[in-house]
BAKEBA-916447 format. One record per residue (C-alpha): residue number from 1; residue in one letter; x, y, z. Coordinates in steps of 0.2 Angstrom, whole numbers, plus 5000, padded with zeros to 4 digits. Each point is the difference from the previous one (the first is absolute). Example, Ala and Ser with C-alpha at 12.3 -4.5 7.8 and 13.67 -1.06 7.14 Angstrom:
! BAKEBA-916447
- 1, A, 5062, 4978, 5039
- 2, S, 5006, 5017, 4997
//
This chain:
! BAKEBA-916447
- 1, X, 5005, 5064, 5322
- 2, X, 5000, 4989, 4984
- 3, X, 4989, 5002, 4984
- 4, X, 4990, 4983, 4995
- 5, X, 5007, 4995, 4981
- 6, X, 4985, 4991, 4992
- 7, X, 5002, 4990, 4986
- 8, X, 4987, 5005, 4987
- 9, X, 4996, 4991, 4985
- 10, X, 5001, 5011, 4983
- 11, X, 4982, 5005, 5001
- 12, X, 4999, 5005, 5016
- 13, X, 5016, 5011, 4995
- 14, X, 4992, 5007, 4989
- 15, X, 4984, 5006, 5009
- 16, X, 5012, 5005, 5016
- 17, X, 5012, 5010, 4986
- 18, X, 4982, 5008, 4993
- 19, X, 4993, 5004, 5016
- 20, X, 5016, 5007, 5007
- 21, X, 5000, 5010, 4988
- 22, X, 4983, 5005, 5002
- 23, X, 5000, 5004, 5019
- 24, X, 5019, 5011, 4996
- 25, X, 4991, 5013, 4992
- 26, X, 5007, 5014, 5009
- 27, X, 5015, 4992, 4991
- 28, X, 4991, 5001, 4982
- 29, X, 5008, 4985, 4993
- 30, X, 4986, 4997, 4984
- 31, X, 5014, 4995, 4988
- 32, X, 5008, 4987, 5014
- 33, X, 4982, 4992, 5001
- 34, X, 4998, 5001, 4980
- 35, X, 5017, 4994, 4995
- 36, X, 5002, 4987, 5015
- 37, X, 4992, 4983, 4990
- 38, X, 5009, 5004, 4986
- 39, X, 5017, 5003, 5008
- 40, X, 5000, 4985, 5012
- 41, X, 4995, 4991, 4981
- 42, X, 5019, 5007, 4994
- 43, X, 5010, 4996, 5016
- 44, X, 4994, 4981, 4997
- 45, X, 5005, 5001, 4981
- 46, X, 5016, 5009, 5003
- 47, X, 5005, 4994, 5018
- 48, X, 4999, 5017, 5010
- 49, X, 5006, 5001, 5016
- 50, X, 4989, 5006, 5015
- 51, X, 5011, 5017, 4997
- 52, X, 4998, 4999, 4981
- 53, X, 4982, 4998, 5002
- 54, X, 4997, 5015, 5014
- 55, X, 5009, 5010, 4989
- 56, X, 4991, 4998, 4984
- 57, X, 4983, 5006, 5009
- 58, X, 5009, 5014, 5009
- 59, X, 5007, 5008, 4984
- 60, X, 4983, 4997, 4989
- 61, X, 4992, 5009, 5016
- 62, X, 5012, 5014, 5000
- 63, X, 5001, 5000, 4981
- 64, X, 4980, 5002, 4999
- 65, X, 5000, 5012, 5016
- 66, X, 5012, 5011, 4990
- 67, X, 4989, 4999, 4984
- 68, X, 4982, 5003, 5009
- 69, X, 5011, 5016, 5008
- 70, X, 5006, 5004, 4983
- 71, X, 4982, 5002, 4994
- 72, X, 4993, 5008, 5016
- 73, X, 5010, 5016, 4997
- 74, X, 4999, 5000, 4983
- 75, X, 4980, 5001, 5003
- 76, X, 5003, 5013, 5014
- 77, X, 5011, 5010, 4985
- 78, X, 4982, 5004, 4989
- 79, X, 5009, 5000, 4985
- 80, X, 4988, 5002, 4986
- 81, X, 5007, 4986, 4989
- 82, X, 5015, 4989, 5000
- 83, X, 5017, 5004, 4992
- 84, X, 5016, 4993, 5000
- 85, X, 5019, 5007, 4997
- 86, X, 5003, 4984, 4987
- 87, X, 4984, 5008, 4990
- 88, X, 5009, 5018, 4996
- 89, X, 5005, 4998, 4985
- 90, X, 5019, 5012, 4998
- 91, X, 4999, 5000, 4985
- 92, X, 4986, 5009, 4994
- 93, X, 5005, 5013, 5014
- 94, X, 5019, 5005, 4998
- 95, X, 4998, 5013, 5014
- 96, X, 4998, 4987, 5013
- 97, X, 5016, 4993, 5007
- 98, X, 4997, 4983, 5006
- 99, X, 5018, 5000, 5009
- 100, X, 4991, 5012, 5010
- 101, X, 4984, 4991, 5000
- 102, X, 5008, 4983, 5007
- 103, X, 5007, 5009, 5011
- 104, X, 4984, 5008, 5007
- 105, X, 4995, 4982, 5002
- 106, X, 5011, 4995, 5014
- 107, X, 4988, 5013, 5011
- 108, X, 5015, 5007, 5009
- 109, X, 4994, 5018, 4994
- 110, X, 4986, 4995, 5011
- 111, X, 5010, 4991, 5014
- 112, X, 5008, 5019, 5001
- 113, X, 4984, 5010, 5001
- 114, X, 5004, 5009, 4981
- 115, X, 4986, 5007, 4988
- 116, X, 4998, 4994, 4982
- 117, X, 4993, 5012, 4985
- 118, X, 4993, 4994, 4985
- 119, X, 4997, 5016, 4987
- 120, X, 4997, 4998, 4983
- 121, X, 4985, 5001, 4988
- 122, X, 4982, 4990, 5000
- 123, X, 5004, 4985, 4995
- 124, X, 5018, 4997, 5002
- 125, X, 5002, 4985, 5012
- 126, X, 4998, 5012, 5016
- 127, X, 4986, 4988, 5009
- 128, X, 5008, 4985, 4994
- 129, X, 5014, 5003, 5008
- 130, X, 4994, 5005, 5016
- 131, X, 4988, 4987, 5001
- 132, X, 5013, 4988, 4997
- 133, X, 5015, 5006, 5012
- 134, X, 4984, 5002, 5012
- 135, X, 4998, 4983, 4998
- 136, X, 5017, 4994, 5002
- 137, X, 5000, 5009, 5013
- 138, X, 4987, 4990, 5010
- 139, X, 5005, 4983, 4995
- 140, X, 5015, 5004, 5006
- 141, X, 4991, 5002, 5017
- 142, X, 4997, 5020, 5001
- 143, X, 4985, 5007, 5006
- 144, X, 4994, 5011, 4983
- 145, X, 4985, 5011, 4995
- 146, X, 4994, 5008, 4984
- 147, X, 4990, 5013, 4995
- 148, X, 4996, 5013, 4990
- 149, X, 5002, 5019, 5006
- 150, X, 4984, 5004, 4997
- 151, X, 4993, 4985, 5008
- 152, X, 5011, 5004, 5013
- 153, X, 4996, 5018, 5003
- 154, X, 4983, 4996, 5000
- 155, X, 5000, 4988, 5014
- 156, X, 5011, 5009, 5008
- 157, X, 4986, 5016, 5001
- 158, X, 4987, 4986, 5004
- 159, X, 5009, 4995, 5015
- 160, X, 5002, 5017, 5005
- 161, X, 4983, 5003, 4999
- 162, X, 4997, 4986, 5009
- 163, X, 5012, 5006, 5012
- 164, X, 5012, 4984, 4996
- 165, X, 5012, 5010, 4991
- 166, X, 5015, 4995, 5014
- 167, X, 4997, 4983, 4999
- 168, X, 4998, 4999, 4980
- 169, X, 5017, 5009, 5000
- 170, X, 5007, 4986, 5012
- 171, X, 4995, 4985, 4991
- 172, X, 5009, 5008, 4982
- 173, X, 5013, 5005, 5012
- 174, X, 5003, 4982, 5006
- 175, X, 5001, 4991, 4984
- 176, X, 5020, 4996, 4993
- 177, X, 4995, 5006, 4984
- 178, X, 4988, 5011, 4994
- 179, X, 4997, 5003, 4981
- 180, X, 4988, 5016, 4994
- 181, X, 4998, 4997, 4983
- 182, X, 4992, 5016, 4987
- 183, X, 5008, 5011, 5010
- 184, X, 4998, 5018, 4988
- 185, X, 4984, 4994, 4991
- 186, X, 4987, 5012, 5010
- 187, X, 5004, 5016, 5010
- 188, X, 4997, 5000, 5017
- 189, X, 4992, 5012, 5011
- 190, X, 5011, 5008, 5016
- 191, X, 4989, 4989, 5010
- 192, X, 5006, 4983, 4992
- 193, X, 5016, 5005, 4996
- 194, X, 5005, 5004, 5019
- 195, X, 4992, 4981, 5005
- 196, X, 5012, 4992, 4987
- 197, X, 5014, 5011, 5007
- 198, X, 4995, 4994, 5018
- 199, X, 5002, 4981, 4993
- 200, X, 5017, 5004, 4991
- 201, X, 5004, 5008, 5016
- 202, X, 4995, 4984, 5009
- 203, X, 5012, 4992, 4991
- 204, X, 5015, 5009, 4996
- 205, X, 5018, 4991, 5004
- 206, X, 4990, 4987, 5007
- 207, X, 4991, 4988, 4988
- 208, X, 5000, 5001, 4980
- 209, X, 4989, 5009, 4989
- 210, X, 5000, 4995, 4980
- 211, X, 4989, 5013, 4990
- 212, X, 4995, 5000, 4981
- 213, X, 4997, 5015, 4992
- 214, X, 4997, 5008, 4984
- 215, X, 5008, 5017, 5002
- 216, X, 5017, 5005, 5003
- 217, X, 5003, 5007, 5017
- 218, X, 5001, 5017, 4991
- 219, X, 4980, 4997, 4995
- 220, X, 4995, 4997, 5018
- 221, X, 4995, 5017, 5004
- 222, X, 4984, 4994, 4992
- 223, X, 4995, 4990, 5010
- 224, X, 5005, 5007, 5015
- 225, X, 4995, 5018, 5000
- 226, X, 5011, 5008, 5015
- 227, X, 5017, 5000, 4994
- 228, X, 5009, 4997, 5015
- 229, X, 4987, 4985, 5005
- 230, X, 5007, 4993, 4981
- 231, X, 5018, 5003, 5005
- 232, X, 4999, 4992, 5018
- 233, X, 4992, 4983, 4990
- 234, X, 5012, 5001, 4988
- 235, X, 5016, 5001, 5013
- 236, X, 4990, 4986, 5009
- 237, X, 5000, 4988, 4984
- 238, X, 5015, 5004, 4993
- 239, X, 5013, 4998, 5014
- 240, X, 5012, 4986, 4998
- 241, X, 4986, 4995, 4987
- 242, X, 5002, 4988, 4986
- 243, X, 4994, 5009, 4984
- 244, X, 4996, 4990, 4983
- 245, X, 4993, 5012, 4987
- 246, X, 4989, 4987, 4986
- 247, X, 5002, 5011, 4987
- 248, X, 4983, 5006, 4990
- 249, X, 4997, 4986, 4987
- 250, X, 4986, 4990, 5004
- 251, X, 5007, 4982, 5005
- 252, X, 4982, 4993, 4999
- 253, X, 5000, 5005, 4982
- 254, X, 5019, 4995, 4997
- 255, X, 4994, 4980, 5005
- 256, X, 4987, 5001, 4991
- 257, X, 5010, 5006, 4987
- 258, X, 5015, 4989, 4999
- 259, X, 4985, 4984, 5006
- 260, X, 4993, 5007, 4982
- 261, X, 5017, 4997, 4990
- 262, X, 5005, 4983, 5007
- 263, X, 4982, 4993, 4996
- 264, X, 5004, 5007, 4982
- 265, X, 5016, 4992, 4998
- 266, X, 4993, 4982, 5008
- 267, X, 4984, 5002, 4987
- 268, X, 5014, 5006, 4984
- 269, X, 5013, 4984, 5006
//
């Protein structure tokens, strides 16, 4: 059996490219049908090929596929604002390799299923840090979700009153990446505590966990009351754990700092 070739004119290609393009939307081809007018416009100026031309809408597809992806997870990640690596500012925060840093960036700590700890004072680049690797992390096509602990303990006690508490564990256990930021800030009662071990538990020498915390591991005891509950989440976090201590100057008031002495050299010539 033959297929019929017709010969269309340049609008009726148009309006068959269109509403091809419409009726394959299983396919979702949107930036196919956006980009198709202004495409077939270059490979006239420039002399495409049929091949040349297929391909310039199959990479801007893919290219914007990858891009509306991109965005999707960093939605699903509920980071509370946007940071970035090329933001931190190393100098204003000697304590912070950015050997190691860059390195973090590749995500291959998360590829192997290994923790990340962040400890250092208020104020010391902690969040910005996590934030940003979290966000590498999903552009780079990991599935990532931060949270605070006590947002986390707290829906973790509403799902179990809820009796959802296996499936809440679940869904933080699936993620590729899951960052608890302010880990250390509030105590936690025996209740919360041993949730937030179920979800370490979950997890463990399976998918990465990144925390930021403002006490040493030594202070934990804290916030988690039963000794050996502290020492079991601390074994969990630690092992094979990459460990950055930020020190305990304030990098917020180190920028603003060193932003204060290059605006009095630019106004003093």
């Amino acid at each position: 059996m033959t297929t019929a070739h017709h010969a269309l004119t340049a609008q009726a290609s148009d309006a068959a490219i269109d509403t091809a393009c419409r009726l394959l939307r299983l396919l979702r081809l949107p930036t196919m049908r956006a980009q198709a007018a202004d495409t077939i416009a270059r490979a006239e100026r420039e002399g495409l090929s049929y091949a040349g031309f297929l391909a310039e809408l199959l990479m801007a597809e893919c290219e914007d596929r990858d891009r509306r992806r991109a965005e999707r997870r960093f939605r699903a990640a509920h980071f509370p604002r946007e940071k970035s690596l090329r933001e931190f500012d190393y100098r204003v925060n000697p304590n912070v390799d950015p050997a190691v840093i860059h390195n973090l960036a590749t995500c291959e700590w998360i590829a192997k299923g290994y923790p990340l700890c962040l400890i250092g004072d208020s104020g010391t680049g902690k969040s910005h840090l996590l934030i940003a690797l979290g966000a590498a992390a999903a552009m780079a096509g990991y599935r990532v979700r931060y949270t605070t602990a006590a947002a986390l303990v707290n829906e973790l006690v509403e799902a179990a009153d809820d009796k959802q508490l296996g499936k809440t564990i679940a869904r933080y256990g699936r993620v590729d990446l899951l960052e608890i930021d302010e880990l250390g800030y509030l105590e936690l009662d025996r209740r919360g505590a041993e949730m937030l071990f179920q979800v370490l538990t979950e997890r463990e020498e399976k998918n990465s966990i990144a925390i930021a915390s403002n006490e040493a591991f030594t202070g934990w005891s804290r916030t988690f009351t039963d000794p050996r509950l502290c020492a079991a989440i601390v074994d969990r976090l630690t092992f094979n754990a990459t460990l950055i201590e930020t020190g305990t100057e304030s990098y917020r008031l180190a920028r603003t700092k060193a932003r204060g002495r290059a605006a009095t050299r630019d106004t003093t010539g």
